[in-house]
N, C-alpha and C positions, 0 to 999 in steps of 0.2 A: 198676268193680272196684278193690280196694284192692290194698295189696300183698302178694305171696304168698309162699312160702319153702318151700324143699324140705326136709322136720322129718325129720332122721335116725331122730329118736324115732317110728317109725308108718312109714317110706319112703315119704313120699306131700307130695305141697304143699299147703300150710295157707294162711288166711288169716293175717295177723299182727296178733295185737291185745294191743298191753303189756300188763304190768299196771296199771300207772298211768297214765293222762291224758297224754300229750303228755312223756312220761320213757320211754325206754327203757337198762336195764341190762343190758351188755354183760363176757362174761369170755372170754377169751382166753388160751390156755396157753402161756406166753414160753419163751424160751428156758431152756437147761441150757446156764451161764457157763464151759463148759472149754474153747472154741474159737470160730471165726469163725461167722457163723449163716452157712450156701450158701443160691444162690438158690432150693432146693425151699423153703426155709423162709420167703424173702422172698415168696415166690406166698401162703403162708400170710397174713402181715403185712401185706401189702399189699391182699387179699380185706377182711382186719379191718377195715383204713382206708377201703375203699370203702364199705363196708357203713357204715357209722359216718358216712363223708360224704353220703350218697343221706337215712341218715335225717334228716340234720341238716339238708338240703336239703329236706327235707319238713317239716320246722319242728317234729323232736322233739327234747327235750334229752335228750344220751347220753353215761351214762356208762361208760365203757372203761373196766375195768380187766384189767391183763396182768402175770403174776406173771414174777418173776428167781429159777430153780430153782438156789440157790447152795452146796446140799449134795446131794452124789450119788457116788455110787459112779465115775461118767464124772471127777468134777471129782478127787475122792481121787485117781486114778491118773494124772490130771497132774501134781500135786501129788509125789506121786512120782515121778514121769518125771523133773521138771524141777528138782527140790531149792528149788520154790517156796513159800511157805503156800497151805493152800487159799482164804484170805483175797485174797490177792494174784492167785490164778490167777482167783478170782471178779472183784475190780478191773477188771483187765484186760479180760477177755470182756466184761464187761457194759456197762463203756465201748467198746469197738469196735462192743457188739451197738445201743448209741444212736446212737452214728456211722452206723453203716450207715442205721439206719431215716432219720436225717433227710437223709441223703445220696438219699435215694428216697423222698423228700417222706412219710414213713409220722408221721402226727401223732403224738407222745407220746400213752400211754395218761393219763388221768384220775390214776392211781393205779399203780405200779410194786412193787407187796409184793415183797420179799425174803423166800426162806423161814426163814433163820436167825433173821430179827426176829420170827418170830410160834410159835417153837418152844414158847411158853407156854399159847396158844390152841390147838397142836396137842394138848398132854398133855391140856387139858382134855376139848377133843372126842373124845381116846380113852378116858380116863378114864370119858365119859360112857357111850361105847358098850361098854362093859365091862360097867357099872351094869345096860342095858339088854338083857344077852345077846346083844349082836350080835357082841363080841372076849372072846379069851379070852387068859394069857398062856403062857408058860412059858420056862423059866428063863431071864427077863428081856427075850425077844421076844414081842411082842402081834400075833396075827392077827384079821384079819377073818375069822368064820364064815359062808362063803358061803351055806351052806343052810337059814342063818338068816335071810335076805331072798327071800321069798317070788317074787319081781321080777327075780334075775338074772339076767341075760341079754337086758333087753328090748330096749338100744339097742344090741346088737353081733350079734343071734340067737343068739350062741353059749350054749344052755342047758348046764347042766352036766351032765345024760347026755351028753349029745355031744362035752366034753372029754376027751381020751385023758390018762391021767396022762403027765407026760414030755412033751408034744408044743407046748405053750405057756403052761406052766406048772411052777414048780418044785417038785420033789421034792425032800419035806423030810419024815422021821419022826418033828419035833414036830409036825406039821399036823396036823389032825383030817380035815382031807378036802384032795385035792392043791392043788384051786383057789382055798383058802386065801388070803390075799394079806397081808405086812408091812405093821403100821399103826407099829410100831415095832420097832427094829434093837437087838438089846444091842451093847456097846462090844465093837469089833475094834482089835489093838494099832496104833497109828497113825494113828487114825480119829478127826477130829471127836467127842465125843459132849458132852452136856448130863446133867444130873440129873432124872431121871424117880420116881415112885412105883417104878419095874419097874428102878428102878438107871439105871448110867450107858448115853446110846445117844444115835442119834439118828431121827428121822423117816422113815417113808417116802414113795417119792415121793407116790403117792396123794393119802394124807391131807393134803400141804401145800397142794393147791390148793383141796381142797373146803375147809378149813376158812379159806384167803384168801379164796375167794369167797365165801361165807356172812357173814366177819367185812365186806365195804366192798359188798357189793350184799344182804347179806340171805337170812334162807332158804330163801324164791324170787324166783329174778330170769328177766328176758326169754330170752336167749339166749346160749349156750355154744358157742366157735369152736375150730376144731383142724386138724389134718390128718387126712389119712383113716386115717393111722395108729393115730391117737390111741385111737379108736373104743374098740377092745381091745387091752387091757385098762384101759388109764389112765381115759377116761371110763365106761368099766361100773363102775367101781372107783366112781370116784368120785360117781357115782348110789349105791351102795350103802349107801355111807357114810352120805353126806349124810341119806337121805333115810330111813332108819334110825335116826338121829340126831333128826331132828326130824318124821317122821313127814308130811312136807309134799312135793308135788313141788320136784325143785330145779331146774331150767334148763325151760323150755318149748318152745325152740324151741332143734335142734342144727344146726348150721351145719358141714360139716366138706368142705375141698378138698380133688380129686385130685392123687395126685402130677404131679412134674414128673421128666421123663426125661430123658436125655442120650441121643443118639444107638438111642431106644429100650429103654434101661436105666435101671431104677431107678437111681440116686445112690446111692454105698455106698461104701465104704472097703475094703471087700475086692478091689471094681473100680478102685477107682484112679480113677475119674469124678466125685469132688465137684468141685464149683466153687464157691469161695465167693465171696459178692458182693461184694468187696474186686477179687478177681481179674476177675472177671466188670466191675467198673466199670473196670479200667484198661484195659478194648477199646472197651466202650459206655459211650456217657453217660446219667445216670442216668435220664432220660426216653423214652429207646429202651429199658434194660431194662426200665422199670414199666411203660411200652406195650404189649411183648411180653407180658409175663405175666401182663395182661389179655384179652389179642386173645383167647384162649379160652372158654369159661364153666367158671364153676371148678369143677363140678363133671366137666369134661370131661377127660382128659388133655391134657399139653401138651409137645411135646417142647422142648430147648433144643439147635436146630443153627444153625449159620451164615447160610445160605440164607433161616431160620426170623426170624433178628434182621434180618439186611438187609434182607428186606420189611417188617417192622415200621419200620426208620429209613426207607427209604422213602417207606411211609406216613403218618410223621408229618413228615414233611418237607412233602410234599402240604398236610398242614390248616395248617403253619406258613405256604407261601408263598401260598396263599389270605388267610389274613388279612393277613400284610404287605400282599399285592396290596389288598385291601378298606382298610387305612390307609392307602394310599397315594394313594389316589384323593380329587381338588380338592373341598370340600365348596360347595355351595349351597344356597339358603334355599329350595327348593319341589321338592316332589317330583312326580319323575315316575311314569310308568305302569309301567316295569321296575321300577322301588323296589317301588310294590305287589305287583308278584307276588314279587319277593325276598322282600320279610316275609310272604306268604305260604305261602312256600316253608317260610323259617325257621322258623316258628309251629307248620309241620306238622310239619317234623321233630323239630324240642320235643316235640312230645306220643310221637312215636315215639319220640322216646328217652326220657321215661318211662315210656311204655308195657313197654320191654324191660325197666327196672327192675325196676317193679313186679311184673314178673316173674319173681322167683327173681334178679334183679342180673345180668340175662344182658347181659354187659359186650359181648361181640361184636356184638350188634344195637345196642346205645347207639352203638357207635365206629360202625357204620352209616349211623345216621341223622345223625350228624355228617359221618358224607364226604357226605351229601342234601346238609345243609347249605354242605358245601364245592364242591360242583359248581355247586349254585347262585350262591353268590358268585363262581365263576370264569366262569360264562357270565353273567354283571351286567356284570362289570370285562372281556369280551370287547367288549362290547358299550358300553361308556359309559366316560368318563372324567371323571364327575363323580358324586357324591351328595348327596345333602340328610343336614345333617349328624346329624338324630332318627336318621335311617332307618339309617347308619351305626355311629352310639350303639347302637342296639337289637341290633342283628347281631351286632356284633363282643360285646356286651356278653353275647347267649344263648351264643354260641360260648366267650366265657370261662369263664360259671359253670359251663357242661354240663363242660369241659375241666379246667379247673386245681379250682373248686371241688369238682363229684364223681369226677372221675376222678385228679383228682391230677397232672395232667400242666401242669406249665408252661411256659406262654408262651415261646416265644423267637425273638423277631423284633428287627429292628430293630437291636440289641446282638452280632448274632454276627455272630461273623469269616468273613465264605465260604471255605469251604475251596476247592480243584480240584475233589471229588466234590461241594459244593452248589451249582456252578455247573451240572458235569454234571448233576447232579438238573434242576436249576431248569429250562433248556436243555430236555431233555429234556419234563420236564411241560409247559412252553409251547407246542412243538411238537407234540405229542399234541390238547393243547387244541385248535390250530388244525385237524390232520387229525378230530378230535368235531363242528368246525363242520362240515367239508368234508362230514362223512357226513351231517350234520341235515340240507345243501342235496343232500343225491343228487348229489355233485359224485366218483362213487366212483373216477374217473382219477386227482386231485390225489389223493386219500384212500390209493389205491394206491400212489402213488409214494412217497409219504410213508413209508410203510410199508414199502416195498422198500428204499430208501435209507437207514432205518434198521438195518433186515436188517443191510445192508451194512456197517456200521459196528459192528456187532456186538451190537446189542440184538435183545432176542428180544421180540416186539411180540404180547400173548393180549388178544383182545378178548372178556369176561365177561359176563354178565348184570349181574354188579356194577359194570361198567366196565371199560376200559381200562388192562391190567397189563403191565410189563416189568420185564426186568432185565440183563443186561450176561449174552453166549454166556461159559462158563466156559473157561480157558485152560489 
């Protein structure tokens, strides 16, 4: 079985088959440059970059592109907030918003459109759908005519019987029907605007994605990414357009993540609970948060608590000091019979974690079959103090691609400083390890004491079906 995907578009998993041979074309909707992106957004970004590396890992070539929304009504009232240009407020964001991404190993997109750059390409594609009866204007703002697309509503349900006027949608007495939606803005005093056929304005949001996407992947491309937000209205919007426009489907497969919550709450501004990943990185480092905001599948919710991240640094501390442990060990020229069943081990959990892949990118079963992997090399290096040095190579070499190549998570052995707590870590895993033997041998006295005595000292010892989990009694 190939790989499958959960298609927004239908709410059902599909098989996935490009359009083109061994190409897949990829859009993803960037940020809006008035502020730092928070980590709800980096769970976004970071879905994209997996997705993007699993296929690339599968041996297709793909191109990302992710637009910079650097005119908007959000950006304008910074702009005024701060007595900056909206020019400069844009600068700003959208260099911190690349910071972040490559501070969290998130690959630059292919292609980065600005909406301000393609302001020319937007009149045109409205211009067109004017032509074609799908916008109409008046006095100098251009709507989309919803009930002109026989189609809306298919990727949100939301039909337009079932839209209440007022209730997520603007009331406006130019409109010809409420759900209506700005393809173009006439000039407000203050305001950015450009020269239009319809007079001075500028773009709405909508239209500036569908018409960057269209202009660098084309008028149909593979697959369109977002937040679950995004859904409605921004992507129903932009299905409209497009596809009105040229009469052709436009995205085939929709890809959209659950949010991320804080303490069980949406991220909002009115709650005082954003976290931007600026903040967020001066607690964790960048590999404990991209960890984190994997351990879920994304179409699942995920909270961001404390308890929540410490298991994740935990955790990855675990697959760190496994492979140290696996380079650390004397290499020899012939293998033994433990090596064989190691690379069998290894081999198997390989296919187990593409298997998860291949399924809908269910990143929690991948990190799974990596701790197979790491159990196995810690009961090898229990047992031996030598390797042959292939058998080595191959191990350590499946553990990196599966790691840093599709998951994005890098290496760090060798090069870091122990802290107090990665000793405690380390300590701790070791001594686990040895009470794992004790229970293999039915030896369950020592296995007991072990466990008492750590009791004692304040860890709290849960033996799982997944394995052996702890964490420090809270004070």
């Amino acid at each position: 079985m190939g790989l499958r995907v959960f298609n927004t578009l239908g709410m059902r998993k599909e098989e996935f088959v490009p359009l083109r041979d061994g190409e897949v074309r990829i859009y993803v909707c960037g940020p809006t440059v008035y502020d730092f992106i928070h980590i709800g957004n980096a769970r976004a970004f970071i879905f994209a970059d997996i997705v993007r590396r699993y296929l690339e890992y599968r041996g297709f070539n793909v191109i990302l592109v992710s637009n910079i929304t650097d005119v908007d009504d959000k950006i304008i009232r910074r702009s005024q907030e701060t007595g900056l240009s909206m020019q400069r407020i844009s600068e700003i964001y959208s260099d911190a918003y690349f910071e972040d991404l490559d501070a969290l190993n998130v690959r630059r997109p292919n292609v980065s459109p600005r909406a301000t750059q393609h302001i020319s390409e937007m009149i045109e594609v409205i211009q067109n759908l004017i032509e074609k009866g799908f916008a109409y204007q008046v006095d100098g703002d251009v709507y989309f005519d919803v009930l002109k697309f026989e189609d809306y509503g298919k990727l949100s349900g939301n039909k337009l019987e079932a839209l209440e006027m007022g209730a997520r949608i603007e009331v406006n007495p130019k409109k010809r029907n409420p759900a209506d939606f700005a393809l173009w803005k006439s000039r407000k005093e203050g305001e950015p605007a450009w020269y239009s056929p319809w007079g001075w304005g500028r773009p709405g949001w909508h239209i500036e994605c569908s018409t960057m996407a269209m202009k660098y992947l084309g008028e149909t491309f593979d697959i369109h990414m977002g937040g679950k937000d995004l859904i409605f209205p921004h992507h129903e919007n932009e299905i409209a357009q497009a596809e009105s426009l040229t009469g052709k489907p436009f995205a085939r497969y929709w890809l959209h993540n659950e949010w991320l919550t804080v303490g069980g709450q949406k991220m909002s501004k009115s709650l005082g609970n954003i976290i931007t990943v600026r903040d967020a990185l001066k607690i964790y480092s960048p590999q404990v948060l991209r960890f984190f905001l994997i351990s879920a599948h994304y179409r699942s919710p995920l909270d961001f608590n404390k308890e929540s991240i410490e298991q994740a640094k935990i955790n990855l501390e675990k697959i760190f000091n496994a492979i140290e442990r696996l380079l650390s060990l004397k290499e020899r020229s012939e293998r033994g019979e433990d090596e064989e069943f190691l690379l069998a081990q290894v081999r198997e959990a390989k296919k187990r974690f593409e298997e998860a892949m291949d399924d809908d990118f269910n990143t929690p079963l991948a990190i799974a079959a990596i701790f197979d992997m790491v159990r196995a090399v810690n009961t090898y290096v229990n047992r031996n103090g030598e390797i042959e040095a292939a058998t080595k190579s191959e191990v350590y070499e499946t553990i990196r691609v599966l790691l840093e190549d599709v998951l994005g998570i890098k290496i760090e052995v060798g090069k870091r400083e122990k802290t107090r707590s990665d000793i405690i870590n380390s300590l701790v895993e070791l001594i686990l390890e040895v009470r794992q033997e004790m229970r293999r041998r039915k030896e369950w006295e020592i296995s007991d004491k072990i466990r008492e005595r750590l009791q004692m000292l304040g860890f709290i010892i849960e033996d799982t079906p997944q394995g052996t989990k702890w964490r420090l009694k809270e004070t």
